[in-house]
N, C-alpha and C positions, 0 to 999 in steps of 0.2 A: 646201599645204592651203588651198582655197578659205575665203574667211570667210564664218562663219554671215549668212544674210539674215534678214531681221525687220521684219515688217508686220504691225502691230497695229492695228488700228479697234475703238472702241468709242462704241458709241451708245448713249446714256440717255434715256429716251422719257419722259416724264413726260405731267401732264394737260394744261398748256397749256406744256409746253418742253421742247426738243430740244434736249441737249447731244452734241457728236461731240468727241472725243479720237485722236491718232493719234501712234505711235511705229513710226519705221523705223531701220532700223540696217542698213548697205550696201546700199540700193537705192534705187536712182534712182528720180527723182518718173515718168519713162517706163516704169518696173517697174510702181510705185503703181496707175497705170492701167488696164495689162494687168491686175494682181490682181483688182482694181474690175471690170473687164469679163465677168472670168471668173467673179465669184461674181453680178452680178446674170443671166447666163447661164446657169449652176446653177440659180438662184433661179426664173426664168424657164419654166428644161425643168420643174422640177418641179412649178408650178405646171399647164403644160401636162397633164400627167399626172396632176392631180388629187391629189397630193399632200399633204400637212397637212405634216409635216414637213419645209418648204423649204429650210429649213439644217442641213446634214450636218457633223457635227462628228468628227473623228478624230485618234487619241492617237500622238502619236510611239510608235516603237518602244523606247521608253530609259521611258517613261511607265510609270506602276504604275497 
């Protein structure tokens, strides 16, 4: 059994400060990047498309 991966980013925007936080668990900082690319690329089509909702969020299967 492969081990669980885990990439968490958390950004806290405040008025005048930006705090960023990050927790990985078996993936390489070469993972990290590919995630990063994939989501401002999400981010990106959807704004193309006119969008409001640029971040798409979805619940594991095991999730209630």
């Amino acid at each position: 059994m492969e081990d669980q991966k885990v990439f968490i980013l958390r950004v806290d925007a405040g008025q005048n400060n930006i705090q960023t936080s990050m927790k990985t668990q078996n993936v390489s900082p070469q993972e990290v990047i590919g995630y990063l690319e994939m989501a401002k690329d999400q981010i990106l089509d959807n704004l193309k498309q006119g969008r409001k909702d640029v971040f798409q969020a979805f619940k594991k299967e095991d999730e209630q």
